[in-house]
C-alpha positions as CSV (number, residue, x, y, z in Angstrom):
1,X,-115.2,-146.2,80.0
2,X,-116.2,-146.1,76.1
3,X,-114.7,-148.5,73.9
4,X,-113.2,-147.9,70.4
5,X,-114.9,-150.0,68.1
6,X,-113.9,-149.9,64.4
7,X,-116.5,-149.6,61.8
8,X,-116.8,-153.6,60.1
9,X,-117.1,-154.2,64.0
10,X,-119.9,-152.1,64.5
11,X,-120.9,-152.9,61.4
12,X,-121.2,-157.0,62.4
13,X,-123.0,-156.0,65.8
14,X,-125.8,-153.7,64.5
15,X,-126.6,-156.7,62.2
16,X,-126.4,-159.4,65.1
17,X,-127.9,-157.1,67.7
18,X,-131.8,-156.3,66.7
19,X,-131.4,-153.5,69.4
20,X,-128.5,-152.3,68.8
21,X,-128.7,-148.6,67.5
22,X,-126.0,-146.1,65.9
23,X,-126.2,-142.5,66.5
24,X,-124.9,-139.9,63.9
25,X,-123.8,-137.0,65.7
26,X,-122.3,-135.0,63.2
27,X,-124.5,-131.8,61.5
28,X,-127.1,-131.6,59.4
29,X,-124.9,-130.4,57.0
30,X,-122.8,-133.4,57.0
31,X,-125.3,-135.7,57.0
32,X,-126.6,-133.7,53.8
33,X,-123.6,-133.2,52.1
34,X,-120.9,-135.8,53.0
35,X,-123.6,-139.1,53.8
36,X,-124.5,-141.5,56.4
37,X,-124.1,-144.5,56.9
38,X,-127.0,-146.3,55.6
39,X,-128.3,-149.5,57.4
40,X,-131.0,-150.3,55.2
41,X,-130.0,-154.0,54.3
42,X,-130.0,-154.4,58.5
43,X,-133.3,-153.4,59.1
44,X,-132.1,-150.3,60.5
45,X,-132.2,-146.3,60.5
46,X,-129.1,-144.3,61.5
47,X,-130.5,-142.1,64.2
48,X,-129.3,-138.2,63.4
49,X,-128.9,-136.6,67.1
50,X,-126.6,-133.6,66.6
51,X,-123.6,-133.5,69.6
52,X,-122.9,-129.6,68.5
53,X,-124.8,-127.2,66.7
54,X,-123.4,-125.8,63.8
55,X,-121.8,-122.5,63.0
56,X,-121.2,-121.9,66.7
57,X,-120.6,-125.5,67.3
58,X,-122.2,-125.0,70.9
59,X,-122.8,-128.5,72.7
60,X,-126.3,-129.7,72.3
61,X,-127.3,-129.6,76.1
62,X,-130.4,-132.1,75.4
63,X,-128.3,-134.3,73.5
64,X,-129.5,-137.2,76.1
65,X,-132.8,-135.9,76.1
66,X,-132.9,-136.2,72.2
67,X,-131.4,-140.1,73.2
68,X,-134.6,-141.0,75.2
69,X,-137.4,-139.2,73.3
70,X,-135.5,-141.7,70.2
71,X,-136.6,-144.3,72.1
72,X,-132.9,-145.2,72.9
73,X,-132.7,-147.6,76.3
74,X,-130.2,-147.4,78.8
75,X,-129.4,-151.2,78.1
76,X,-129.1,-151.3,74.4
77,X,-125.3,-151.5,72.7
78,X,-125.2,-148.2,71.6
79,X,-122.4,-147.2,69.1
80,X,-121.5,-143.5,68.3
81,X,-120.3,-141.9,64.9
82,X,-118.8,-138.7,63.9
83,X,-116.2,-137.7,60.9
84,X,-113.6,-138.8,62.9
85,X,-114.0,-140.4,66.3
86,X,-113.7,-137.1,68.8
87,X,-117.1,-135.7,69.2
88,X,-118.7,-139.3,68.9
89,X,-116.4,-140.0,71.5
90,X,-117.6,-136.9,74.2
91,X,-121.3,-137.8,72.9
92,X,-120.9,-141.4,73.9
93,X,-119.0,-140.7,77.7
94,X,-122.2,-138.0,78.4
95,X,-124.5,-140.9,77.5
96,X,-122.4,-143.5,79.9
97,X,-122.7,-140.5,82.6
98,X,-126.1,-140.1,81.8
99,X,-126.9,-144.1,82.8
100,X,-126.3,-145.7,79.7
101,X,-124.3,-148.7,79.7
102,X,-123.1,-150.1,76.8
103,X,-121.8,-146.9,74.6
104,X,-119.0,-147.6,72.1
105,X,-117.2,-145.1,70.1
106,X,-116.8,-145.4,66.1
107,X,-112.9,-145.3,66.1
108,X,-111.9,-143.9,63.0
109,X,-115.4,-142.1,62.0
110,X,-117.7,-142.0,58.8
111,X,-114.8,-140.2,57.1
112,X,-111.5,-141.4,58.8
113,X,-108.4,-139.5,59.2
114,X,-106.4,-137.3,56.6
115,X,-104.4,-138.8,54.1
116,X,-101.3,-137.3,52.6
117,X,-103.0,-134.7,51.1
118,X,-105.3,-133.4,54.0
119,X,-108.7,-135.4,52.2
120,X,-110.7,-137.6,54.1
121,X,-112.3,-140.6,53.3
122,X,-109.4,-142.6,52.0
123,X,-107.5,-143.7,55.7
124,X,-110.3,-145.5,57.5
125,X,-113.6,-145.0,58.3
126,X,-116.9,-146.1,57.7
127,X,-116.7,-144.8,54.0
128,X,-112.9,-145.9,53.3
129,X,-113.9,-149.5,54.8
130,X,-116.4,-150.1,52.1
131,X,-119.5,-149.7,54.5
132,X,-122.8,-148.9,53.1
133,X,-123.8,-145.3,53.1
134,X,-126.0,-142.4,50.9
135,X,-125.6,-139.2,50.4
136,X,-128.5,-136.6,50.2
């Protein structure tokens, strides 16, 4: 089972954990044009591993493949980010089939949920919580 974890939580245990990793699975084009989280002041690199490819948003079928060749363990905490917390979510449960045993889910996303007026980045979130991130 994956565990939500929100993002000042994952936040905390990427800076207590020295092999603790966090995996981007968005598109290149958000990570270009929306951010990432930056983990600079950790030590750390946010690893970009795409879940689907974009247009056709086709599941990356080497998405675990792409894991190991990263150098990602099967014992390492592992914590998964998307915009919103669904296709971290199936990215983190095929890593936990695929042998992996401590994946974790970023609840709420890089972006969060919409607000009242259907934007994102106000109602949690890694951005809306006041995490560290760049853009470009």
């Amino acid at each position: 089972m994956v565990e939500n974890v929100a993002p000042t939580d994952v936040w905390t245990a990427l800076s207590a954990d020295p092999a603790a990793v966090l995996v981007d699975v968005r598109t290149d084009a958000e990570w270009n044009f929306v951010g990432v989280p930056d983990l600079s002041s950790v030590g750390k690199e946010t690893l970009l591993i795409s879940w689907q490819s974009y247009p056709r948003m086709e599941v990356n079928a080497d998405f675990v493949g792409h894991l190991k060749r990263a150098g990602v363990g099967p014992e390492q905490s592992v914590y998964f980010i998307c915009r919103s917390g669904a296709r971290s979510m199936a990215a983190a449960q095929a890593a936990a089939q695929a042998g992996y045993r401590r994946v974790f889910n970023v609840a709420t996303g890089f972006e969060g949920g919409l607000d009242g007026t259907k934007h994102r980045g106000t109602v949690g979130g890694w951005k809306a919580d006041g995490l560290a991130w760049k853009q470009g």
